[in-house]
C-alpha positions in Angstrom: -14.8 -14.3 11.9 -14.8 -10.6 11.1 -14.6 -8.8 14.5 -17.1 -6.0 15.9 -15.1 -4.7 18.7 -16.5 -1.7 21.1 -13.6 -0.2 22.4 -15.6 0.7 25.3 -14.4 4.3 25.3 -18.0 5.6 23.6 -22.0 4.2 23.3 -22.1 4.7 19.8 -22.3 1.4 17.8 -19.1 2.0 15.7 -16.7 -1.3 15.5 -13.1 -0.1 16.9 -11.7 -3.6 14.5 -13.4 -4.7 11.6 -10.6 -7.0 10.2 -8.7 -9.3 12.6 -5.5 -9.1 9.7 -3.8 -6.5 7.4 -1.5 -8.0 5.0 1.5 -5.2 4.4 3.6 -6.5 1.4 5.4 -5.7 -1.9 3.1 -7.1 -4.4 5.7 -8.0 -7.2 7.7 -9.6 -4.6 5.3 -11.7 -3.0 1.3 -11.4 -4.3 1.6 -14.7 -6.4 3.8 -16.8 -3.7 4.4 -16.2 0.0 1.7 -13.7 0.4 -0.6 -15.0 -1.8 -0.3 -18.6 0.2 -0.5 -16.6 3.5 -3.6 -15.0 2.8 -5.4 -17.9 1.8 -4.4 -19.8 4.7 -5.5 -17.2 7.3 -8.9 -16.8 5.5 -9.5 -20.7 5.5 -8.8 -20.6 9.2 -11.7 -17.6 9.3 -9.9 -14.8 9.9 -11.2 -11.7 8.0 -8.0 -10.4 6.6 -7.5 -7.2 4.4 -5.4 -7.9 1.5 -5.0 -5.0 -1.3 -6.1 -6.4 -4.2 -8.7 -4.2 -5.8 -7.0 -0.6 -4.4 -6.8 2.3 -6.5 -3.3 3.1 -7.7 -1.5 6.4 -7.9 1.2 8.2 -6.4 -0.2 8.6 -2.7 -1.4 5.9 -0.4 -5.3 5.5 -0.6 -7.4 6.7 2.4 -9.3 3.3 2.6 -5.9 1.6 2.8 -5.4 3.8 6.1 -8.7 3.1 7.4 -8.3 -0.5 6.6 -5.1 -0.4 9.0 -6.7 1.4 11.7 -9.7 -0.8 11.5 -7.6 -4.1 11.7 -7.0 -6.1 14.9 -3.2 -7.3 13.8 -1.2 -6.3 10.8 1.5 -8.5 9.2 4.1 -6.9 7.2 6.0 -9.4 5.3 9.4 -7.3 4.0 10.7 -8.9 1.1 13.9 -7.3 -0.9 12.2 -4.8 -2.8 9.6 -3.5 0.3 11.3 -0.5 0.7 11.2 0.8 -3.1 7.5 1.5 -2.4 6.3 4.5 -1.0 2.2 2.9 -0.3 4.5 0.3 1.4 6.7 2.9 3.7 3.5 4.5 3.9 1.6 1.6 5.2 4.5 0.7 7.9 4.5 4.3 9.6 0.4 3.6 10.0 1.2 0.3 11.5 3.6 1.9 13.7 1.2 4.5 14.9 -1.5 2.5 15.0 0.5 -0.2 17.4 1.0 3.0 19.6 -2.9 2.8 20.0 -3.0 -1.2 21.0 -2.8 -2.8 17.7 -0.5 -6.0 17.1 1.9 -5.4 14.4 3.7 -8.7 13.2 6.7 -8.5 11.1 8.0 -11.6 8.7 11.5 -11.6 7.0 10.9 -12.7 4.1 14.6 -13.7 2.2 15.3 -10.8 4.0 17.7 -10.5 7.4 16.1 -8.1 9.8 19.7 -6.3 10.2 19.8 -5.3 6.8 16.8 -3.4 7.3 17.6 -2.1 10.8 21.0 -1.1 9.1 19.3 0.2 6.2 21.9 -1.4 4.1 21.7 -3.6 0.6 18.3 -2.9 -1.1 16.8 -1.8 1.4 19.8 1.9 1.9 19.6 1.8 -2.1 16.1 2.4 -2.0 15.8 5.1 0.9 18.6 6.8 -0.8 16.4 7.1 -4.3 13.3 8.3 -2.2 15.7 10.9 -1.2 16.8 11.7 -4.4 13.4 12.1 -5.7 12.3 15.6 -5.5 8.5 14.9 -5.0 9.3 12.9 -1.4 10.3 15.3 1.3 13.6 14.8 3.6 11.2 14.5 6.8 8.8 11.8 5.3 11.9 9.8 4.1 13.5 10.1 7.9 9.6 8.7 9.4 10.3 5.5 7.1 13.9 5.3 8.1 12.7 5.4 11.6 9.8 3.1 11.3 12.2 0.4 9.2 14.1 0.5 12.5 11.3 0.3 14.6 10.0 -2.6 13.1 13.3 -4.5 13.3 12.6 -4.3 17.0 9.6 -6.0 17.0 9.5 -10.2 17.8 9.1 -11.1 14.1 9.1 -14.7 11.7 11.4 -15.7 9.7 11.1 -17.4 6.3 13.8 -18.8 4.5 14.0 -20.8 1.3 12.1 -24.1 2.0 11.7 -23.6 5.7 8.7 -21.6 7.0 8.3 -20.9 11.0 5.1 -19.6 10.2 1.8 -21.6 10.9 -2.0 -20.5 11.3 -2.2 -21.8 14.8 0.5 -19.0 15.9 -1.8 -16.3 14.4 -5.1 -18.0 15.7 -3.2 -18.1 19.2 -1.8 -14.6 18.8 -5.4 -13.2 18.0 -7.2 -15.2 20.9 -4.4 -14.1 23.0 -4.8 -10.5 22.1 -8.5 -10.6 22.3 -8.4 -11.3 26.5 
């Protein structure tokens, strides 16, 4: 179902969305359960979603992994425990965040994870803002964008999953997309 949207703003035959879904996540949290299920569901439904799975790694984010974000119609971030331990993850989140400020959906699951321990920066989640600050290659002011975008996000009307009860289903995202399509 991969999307070739015009945004209507220019002539030139360049697609403003290429993927409908950006899948946000903490691999070693969530690649080879929830995420990996998610995925798989949305793509049997159609959906061209952008999953990470053949990226590049090294210390910074990649530039395709922005593009992909600014390219897709609705991203999902699924925070799980360990989300904020990862920079590319923080990273990814502040791109969301901006790119929502530009009409993009941005669709945040709890994953094991209540939504005021993130908001409150407490738990895992202050523990690991607190070792980003202590590292002396990530700056005070990049540290304070991902505080502010973990907050943010907490805002947002998000899903919950808890242990052996989902309130996620395919027909919410197929309805969210159609929805956000008109």
């Amino acid at each position: 179902m991969a999307l070739q949207i015009n945004d209507g703003a220019s002539s030139s035959s360049t697609p403003r969305f290429i993927y409908d879904i950006f899948l946000s996540f903490r691999g070693e949290d969530t690649r080879y359960n929830f995420t990996g299920h998610l995925y798989q569901a949305i793509c049997d439904k159609g959906f061209n979603t952008f999953i990470d799975n053949d990226l590049q790694r090294g210390e910074e984010i990649s530039m395709k992994l922005l593009k992909a974000i600014e390219l897709s119609m609705i991203s999902i971030v699924v925070f799980s425990e360990n989300y904020a331990s990862s920079s590319w993850c923080l990273d990814e989140l502040v791109k969301i965040l901006e790119c929502r400020n530009n009409g993009q959906l941005a669709l945040p699951i709890f994953y094991k994870v209540n939504p005021s321990e993130i908001r409150k920066q407490k738990g895992k989640f202050g523990v690991a803002l607190t070792q980003h600050e202590e590292n002396l290659k990530v700056s005070m002011e990049k540290v304070q964008r991902w505080r502010t975008a973990l907050t943010k996000a907490t805002d947002l009307s998000g899903l919950h999953y808890k242990e052996g009860y989902v309130t996620i289903h395919c027909s919410s995202i197929s309805y969210l997309i159609v929805f956000y399509k008109l």
